[in-house]
TORPA-4810 file (N, C-alpha, C, O; in nm, 3 decimals):
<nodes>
NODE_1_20.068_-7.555_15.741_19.929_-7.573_15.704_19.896_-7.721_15.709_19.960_-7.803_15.643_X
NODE_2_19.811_-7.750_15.776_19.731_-7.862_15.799_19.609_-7.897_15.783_19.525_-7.815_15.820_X
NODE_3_19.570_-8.004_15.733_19.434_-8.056_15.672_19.377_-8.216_15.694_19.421_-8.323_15.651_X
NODE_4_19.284_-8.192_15.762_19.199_-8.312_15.796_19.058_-8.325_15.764_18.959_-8.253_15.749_X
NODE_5_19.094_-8.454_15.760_18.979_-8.527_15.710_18.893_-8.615_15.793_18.920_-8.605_15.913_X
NODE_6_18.806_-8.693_15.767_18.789_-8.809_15.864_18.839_-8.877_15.878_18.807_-8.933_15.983_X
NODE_7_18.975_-8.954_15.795_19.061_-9.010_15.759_19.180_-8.999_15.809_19.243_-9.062_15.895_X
NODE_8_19.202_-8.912_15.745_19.349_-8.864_15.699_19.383_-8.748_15.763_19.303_-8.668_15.812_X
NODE_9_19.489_-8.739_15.764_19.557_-8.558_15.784_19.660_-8.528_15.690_19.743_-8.619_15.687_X
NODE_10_19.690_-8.414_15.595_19.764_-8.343_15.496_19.874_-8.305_15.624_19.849_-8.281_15.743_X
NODE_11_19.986_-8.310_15.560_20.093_-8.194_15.652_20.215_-8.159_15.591_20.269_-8.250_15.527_X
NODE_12_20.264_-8.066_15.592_20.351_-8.054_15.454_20.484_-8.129_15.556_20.489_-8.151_15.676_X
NODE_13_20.581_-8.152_15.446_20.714_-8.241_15.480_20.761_-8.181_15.586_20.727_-8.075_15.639_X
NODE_14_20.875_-8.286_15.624_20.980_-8.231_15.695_21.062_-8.369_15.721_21.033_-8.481_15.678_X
NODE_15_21.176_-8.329_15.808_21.258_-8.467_15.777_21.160_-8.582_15.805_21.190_-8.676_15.731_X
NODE_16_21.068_-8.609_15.873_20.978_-8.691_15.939_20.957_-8.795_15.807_20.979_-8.915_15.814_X
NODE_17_20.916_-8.732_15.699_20.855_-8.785_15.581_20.950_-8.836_15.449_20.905_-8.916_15.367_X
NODE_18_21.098_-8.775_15.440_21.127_-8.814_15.369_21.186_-8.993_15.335_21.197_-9.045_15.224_X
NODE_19_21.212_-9.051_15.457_21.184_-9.226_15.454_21.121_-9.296_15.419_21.160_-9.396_15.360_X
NODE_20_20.956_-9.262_15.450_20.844_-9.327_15.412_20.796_-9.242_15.248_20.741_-9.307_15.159_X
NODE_21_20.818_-9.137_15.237_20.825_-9.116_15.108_20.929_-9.210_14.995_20.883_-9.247_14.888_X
NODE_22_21.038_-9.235_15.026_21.120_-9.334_14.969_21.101_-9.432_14.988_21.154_-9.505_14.904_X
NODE_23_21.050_-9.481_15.061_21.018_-9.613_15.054_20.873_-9.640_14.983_20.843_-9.753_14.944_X
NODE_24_20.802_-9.552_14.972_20.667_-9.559_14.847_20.746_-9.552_14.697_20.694_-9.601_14.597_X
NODE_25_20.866_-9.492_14.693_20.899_-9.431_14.568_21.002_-9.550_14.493_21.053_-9.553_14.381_X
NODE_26_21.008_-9.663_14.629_21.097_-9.776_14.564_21.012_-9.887_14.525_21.069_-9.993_14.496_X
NODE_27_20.867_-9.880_14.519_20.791_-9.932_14.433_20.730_-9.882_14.310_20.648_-9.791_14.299_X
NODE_28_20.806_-9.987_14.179_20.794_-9.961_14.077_20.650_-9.905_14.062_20.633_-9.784_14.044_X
NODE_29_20.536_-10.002_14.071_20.439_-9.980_14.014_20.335_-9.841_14.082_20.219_-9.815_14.050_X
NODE_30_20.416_-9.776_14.174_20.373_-9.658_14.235_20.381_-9.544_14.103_20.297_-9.486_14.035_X
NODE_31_20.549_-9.547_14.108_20.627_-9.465_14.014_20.629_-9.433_13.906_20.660_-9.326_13.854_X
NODE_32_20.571_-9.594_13.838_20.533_-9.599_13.704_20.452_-9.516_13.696_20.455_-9.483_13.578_X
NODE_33_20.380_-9.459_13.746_20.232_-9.382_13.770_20.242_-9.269_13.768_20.141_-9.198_13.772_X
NODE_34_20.374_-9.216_13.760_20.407_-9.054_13.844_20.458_-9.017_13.655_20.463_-9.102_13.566_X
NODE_35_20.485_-8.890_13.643_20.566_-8.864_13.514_20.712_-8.829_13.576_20.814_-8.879_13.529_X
NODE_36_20.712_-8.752_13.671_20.889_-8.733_13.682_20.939_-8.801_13.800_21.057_-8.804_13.768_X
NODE_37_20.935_-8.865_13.925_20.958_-8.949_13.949_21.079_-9.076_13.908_21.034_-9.168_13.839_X
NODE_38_21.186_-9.084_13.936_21.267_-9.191_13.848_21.236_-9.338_13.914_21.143_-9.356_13.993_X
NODE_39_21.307_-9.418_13.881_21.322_-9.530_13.875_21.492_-9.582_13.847_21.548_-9.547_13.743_X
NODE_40_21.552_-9.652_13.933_21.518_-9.665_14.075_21.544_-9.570_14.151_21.619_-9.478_14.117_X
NODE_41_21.489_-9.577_14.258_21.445_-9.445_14.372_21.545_-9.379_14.392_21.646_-9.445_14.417_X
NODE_42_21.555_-9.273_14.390_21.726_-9.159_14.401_21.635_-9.138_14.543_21.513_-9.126_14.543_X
NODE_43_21.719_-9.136_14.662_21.719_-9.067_14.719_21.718_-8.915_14.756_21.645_-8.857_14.838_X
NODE_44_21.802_-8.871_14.688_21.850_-8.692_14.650_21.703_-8.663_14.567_21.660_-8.549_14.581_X
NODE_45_21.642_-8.734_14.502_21.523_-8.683_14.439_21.402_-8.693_14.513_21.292_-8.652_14.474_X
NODE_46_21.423_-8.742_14.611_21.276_-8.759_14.750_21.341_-8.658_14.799_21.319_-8.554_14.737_X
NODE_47_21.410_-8.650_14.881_21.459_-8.534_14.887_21.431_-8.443_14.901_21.400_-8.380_15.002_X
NODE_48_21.441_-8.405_14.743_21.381_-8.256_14.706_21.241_-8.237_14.697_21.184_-8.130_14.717_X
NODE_49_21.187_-8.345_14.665_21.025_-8.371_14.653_21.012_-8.326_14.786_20.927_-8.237_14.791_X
NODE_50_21.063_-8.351_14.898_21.025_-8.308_15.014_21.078_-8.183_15.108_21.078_-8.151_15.227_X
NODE_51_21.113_-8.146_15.012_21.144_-7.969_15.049_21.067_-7.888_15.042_20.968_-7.911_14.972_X
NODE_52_21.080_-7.759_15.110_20.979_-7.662_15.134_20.954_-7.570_15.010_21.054_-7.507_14.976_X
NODE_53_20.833_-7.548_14.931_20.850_-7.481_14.837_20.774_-7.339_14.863_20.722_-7.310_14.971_X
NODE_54_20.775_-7.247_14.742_20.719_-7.102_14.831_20.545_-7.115_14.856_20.469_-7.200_14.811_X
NODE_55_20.523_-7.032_14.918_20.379_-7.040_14.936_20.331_-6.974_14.852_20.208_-6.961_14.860_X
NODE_56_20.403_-6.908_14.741_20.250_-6.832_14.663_20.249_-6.906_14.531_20.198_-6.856_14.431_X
NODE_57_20.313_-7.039_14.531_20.361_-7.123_14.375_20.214_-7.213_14.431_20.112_-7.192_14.365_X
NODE_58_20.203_-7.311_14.550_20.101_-7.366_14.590_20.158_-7.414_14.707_20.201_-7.335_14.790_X
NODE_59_20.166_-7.602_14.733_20.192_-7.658_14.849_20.161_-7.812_14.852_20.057_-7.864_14.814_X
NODE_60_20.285_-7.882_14.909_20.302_-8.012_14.894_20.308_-8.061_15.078_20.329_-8.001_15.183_X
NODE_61_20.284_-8.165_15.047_20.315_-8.277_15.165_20.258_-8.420_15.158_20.205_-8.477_15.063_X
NODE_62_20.289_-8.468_15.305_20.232_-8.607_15.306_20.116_-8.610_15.362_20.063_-8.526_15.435_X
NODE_63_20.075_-8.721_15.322_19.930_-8.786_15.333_19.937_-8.909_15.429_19.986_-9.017_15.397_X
NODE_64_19.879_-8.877_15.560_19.934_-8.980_15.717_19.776_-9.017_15.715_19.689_-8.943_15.669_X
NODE_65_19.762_-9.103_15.755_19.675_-9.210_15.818_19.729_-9.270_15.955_19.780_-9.381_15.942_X
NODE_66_19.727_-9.225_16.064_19.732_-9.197_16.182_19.893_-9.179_16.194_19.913_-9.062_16.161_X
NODE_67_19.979_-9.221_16.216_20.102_-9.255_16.279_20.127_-9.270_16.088_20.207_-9.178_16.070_X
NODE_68_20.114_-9.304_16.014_20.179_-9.386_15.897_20.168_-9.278_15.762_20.056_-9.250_15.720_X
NODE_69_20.274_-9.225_15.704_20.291_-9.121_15.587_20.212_-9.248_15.427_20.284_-9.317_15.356_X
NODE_70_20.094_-9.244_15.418_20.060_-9.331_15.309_20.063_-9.294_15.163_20.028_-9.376_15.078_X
NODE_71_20.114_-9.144_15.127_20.148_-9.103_15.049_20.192_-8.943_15.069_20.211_-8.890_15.178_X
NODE_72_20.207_-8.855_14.894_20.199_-8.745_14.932_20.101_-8.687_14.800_20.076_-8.760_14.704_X
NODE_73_20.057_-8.562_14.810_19.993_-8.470_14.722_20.045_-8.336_14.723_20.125_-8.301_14.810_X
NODE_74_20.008_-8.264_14.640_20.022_-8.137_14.639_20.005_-8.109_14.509_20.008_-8.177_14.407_X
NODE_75_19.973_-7.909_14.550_19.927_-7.850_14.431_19.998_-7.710_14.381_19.955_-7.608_14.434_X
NODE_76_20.095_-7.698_14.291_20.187_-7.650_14.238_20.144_-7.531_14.113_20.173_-7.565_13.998_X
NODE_77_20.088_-7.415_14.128_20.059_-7.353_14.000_19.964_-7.373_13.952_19.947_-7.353_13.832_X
NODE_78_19.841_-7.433_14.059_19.760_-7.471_13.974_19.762_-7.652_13.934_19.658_-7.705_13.895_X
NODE_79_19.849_-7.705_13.944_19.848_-7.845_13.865_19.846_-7.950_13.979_19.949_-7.947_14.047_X
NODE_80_19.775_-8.020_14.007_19.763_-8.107_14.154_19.827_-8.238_14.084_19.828_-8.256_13.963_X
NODE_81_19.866_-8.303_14.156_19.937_-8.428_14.146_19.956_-8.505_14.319_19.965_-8.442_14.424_X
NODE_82_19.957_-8.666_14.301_20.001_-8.749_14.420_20.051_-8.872_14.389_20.083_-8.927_14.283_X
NODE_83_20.053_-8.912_14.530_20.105_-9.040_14.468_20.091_-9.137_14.624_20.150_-9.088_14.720_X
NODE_84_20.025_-9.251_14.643_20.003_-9.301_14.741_20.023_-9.439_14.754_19.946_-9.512_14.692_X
NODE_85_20.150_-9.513_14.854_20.132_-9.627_14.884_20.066_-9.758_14.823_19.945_-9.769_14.839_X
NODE_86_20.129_-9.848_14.762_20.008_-9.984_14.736_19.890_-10.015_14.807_19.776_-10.025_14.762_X
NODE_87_19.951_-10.037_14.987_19.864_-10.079_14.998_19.744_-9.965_15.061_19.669_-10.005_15.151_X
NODE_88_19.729_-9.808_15.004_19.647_-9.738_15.015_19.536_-9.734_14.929_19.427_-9.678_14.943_X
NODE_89_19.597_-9.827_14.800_19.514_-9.859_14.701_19.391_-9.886_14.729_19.363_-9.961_14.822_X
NODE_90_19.266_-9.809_14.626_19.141_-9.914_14.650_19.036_-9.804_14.792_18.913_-9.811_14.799_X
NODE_91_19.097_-9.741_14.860_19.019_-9.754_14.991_18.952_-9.624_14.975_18.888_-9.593_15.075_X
NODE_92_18.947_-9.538_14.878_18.930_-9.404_14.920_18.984_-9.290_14.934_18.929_-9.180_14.934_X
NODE_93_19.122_-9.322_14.951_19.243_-9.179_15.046_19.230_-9.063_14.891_19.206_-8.943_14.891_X
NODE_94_19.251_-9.135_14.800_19.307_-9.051_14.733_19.160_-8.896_14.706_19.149_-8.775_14.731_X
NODE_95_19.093_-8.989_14.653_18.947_-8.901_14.660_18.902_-8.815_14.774_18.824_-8.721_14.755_X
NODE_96_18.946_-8.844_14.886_18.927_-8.812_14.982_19.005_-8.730_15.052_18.960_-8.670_15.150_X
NODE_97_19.161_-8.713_15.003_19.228_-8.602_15.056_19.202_-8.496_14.974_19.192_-8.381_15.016_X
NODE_98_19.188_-8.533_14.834_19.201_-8.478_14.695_19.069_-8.341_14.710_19.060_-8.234_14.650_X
NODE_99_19.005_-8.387_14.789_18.862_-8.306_14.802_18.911_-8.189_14.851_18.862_-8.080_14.822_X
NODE_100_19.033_-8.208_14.948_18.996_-8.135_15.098_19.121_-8.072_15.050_19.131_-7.971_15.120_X
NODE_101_19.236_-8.076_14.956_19.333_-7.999_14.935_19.263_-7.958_14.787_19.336_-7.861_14.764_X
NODE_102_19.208_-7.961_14.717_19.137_-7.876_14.633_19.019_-7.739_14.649_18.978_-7.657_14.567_X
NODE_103_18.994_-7.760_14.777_18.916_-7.728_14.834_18.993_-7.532_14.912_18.950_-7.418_14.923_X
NODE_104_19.168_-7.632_14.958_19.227_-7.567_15.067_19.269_-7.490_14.945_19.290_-7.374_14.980_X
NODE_105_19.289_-7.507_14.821_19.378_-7.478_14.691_19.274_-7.329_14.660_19.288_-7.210_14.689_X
NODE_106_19.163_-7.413_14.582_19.078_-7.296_14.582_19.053_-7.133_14.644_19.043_-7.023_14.589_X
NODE_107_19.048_-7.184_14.797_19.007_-7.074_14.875_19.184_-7.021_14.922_19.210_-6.933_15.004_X
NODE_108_19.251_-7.074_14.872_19.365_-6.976_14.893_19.468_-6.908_14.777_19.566_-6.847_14.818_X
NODE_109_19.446_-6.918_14.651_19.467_-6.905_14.577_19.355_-6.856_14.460_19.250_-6.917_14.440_X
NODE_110_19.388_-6.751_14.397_19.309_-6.697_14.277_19.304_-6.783_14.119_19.292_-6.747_14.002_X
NODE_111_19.318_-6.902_14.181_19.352_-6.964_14.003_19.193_-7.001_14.011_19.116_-7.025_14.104_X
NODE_112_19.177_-6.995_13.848_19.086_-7.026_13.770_19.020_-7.160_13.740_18.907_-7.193_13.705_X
NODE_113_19.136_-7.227_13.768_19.163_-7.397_13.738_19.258_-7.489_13.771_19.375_-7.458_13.748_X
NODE_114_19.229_-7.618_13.831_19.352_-7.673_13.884_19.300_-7.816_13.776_19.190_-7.871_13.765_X
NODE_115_19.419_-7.839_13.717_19.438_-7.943_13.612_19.514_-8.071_13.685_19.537_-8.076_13.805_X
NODE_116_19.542_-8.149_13.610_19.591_-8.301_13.671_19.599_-8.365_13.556_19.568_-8.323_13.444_X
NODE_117_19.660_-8.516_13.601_19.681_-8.579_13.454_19.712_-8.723_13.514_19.772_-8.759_13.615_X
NODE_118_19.628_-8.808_13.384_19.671_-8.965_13.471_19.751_-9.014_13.284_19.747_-8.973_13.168_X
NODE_119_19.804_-9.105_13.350_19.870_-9.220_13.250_19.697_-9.278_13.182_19.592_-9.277_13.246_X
NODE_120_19.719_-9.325_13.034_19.597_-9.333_13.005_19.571_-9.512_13.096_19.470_-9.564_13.144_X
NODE_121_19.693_-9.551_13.087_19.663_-9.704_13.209_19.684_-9.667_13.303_19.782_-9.723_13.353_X
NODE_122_19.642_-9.599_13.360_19.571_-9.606_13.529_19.402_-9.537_13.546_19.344_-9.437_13.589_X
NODE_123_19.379_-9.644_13.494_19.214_-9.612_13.513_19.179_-9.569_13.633_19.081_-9.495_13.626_X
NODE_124_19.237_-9.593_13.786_19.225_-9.572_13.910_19.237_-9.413_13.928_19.172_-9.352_14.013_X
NODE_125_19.312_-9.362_13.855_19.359_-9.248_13.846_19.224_-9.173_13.837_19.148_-9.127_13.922_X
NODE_126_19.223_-9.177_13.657_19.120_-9.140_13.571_18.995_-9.101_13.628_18.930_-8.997_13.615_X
NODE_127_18.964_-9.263_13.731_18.820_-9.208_13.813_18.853_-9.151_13.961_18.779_-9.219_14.032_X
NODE_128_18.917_-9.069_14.040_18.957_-9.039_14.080_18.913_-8.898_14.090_18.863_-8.833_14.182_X
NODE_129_18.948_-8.867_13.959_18.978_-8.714_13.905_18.793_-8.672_13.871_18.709_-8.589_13.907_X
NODE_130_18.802_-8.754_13.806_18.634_-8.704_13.759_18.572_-8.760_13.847_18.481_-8.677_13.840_X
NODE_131_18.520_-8.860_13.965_18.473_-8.823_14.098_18.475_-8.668_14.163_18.385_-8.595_14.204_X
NODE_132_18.589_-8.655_14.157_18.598_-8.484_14.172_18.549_-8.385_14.051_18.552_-8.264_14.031_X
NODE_133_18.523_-8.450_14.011_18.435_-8.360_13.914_18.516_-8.230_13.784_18.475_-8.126_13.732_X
NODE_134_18.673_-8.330_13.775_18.735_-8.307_13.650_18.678_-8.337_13.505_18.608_-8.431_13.468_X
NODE_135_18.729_-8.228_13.434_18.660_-8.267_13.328_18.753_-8.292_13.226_18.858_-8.227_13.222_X
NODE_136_18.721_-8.398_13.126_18.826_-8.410_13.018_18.919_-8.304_12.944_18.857_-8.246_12.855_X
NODE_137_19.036_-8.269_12.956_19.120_-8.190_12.855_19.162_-8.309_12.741_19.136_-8.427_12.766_X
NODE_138_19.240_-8.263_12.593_19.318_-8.367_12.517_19.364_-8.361_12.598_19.369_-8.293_12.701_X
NODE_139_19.429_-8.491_12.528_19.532_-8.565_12.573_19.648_-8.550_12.521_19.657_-8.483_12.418_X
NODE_140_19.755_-8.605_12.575_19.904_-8.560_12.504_19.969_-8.665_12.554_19.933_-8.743_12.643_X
NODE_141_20.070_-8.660_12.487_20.211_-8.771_12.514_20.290_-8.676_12.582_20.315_-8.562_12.540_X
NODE_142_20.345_-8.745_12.730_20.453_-8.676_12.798_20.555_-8.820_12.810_20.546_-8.936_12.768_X
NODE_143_20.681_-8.719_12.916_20.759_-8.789_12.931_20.744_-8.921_13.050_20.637_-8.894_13.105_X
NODE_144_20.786_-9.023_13.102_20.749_-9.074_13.190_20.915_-9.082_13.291_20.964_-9.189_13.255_X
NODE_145_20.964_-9.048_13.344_21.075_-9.077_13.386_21.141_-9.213_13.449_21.249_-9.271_13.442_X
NODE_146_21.009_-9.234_13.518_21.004_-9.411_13.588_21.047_-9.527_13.477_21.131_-9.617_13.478_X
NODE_147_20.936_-9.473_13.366_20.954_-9.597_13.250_21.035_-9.570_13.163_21.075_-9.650_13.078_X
NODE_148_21.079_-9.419_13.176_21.196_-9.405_13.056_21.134_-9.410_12.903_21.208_-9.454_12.815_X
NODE_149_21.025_-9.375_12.872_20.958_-9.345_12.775_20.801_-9.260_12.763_20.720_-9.277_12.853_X
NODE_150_20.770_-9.175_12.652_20.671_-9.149_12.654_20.571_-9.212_12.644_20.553_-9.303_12.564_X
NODE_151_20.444_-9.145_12.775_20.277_-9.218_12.716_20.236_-9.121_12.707_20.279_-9.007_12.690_X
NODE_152_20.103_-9.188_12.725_19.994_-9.122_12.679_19.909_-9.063_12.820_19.872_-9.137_12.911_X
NODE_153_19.892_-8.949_12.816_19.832_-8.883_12.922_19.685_-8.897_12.891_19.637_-8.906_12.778_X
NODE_154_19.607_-8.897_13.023_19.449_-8.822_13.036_19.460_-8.714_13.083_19.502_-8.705_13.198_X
NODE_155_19.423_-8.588_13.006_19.463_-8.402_13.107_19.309_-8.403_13.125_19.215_-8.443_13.057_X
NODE_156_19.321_-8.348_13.233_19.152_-8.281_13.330_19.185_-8.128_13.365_19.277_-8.048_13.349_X
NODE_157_19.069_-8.132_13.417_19.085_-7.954_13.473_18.956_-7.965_13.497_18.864_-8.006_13.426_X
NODE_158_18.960_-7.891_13.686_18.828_-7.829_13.763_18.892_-7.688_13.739_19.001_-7.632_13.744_X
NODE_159_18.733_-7.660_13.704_18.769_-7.499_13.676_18.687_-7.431_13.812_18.584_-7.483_13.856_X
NODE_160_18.745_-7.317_13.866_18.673_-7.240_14.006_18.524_-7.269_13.960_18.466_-7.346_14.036_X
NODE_161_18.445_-7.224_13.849_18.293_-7.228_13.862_18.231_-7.365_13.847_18.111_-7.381_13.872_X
NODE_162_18.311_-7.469_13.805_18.252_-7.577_13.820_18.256_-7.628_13.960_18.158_-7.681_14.012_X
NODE_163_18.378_-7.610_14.025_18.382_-7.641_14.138_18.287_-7.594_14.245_18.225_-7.682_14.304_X
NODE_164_18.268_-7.473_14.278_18.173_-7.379_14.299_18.021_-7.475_14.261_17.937_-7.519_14.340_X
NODE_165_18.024_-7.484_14.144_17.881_-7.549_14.155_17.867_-7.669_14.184_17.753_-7.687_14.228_X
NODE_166_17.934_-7.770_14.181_17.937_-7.865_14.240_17.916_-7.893_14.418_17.836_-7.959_14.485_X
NODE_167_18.029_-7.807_14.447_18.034_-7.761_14.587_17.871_-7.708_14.657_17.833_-7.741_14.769_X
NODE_168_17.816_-7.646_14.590_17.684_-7.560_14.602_17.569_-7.707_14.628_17.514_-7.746_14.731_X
NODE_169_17.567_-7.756_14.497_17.466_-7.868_14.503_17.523_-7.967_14.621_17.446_-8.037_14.686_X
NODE_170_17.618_-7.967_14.634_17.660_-8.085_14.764_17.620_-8.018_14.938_17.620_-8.090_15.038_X
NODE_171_17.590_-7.876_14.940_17.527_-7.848_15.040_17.422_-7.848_15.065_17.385_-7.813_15.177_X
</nodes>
């Protein structure tokens, strides 16, 4: 399964990706960002991040900008998560793939709601999510694996009818 954008193209892993996935994952301040994710970069744990998982749980891959893997996303049960390159920072990608695999999530899957979660310091995150038109859940303390201690989460959740209406007014 494949997904494009004007941008970008989604494509799920394969050996192609797991290098440039490790090599995003050996920057701290990427990682710091992630909850399970370690620090420093295990190899064996990209890895597995980049293995094939079943299709009726959801679906992961990388996030290419022509020739170049600039991150990855995916959406697992319902719960979307990514993680993209420094210097992808800032430009858009994330909002912008985020649309188009929420989108692919939705119409292939019967869930109700796809949730997400930022570190409460990554404001980048935060607006990200509610650009997409997440809406605040509490918050909770999880684990962080990168930093080796708990923070403090922001939880969201698009629910199918918000999305739906959102989607509606944007046509």
């Amino acid at each position: 399964m494949e997904i494009r954008t004007e941008r970008l193209r989604f494509a799920p892993h394969g050996p192609e990706t797991v290098a440039p996935m490790h090599e995003i994952a050996n920057d701290f301040d990427v990682v710091r960002m992630t909850s399970s994710w370690p620090w420093p970069a295990d190899r064996a744990f990209t890895e597995s991040r980049c293995g094939i998982i079943a299709e009726e749980t959801g679906f992961v891959g990388a996030i290419w900008r022509g020739d170049r893997v600039i991150g990855g996303m995916g959406v697992i049960a319902g719960e979307m998560g990514y993680f993209l390159h420094r210097e992808a920072w800032g430009k858009g990608y994330a909002t912008e793939m985020a649309q188009a695999v929420i989108a692919r999530a939705f119409d292939r899957y019967d869930w109700e709601e796809i949730t997400a979660a930022a570190w409460v310091d990554n404001p980048a995150s935060v607006r990200v999510l509610q650009k997409l038109g997440f809406e605040n859940r509490p918050d909770s303390v999880e684990e962080c694996a990168a930093r080796g201690e708990r923070v403090l989460a922001r939880n969201f959740a698009l629910t199918r009818v918000r999305y739906e209406s959102l989607k509606n007014r944007a046509a």
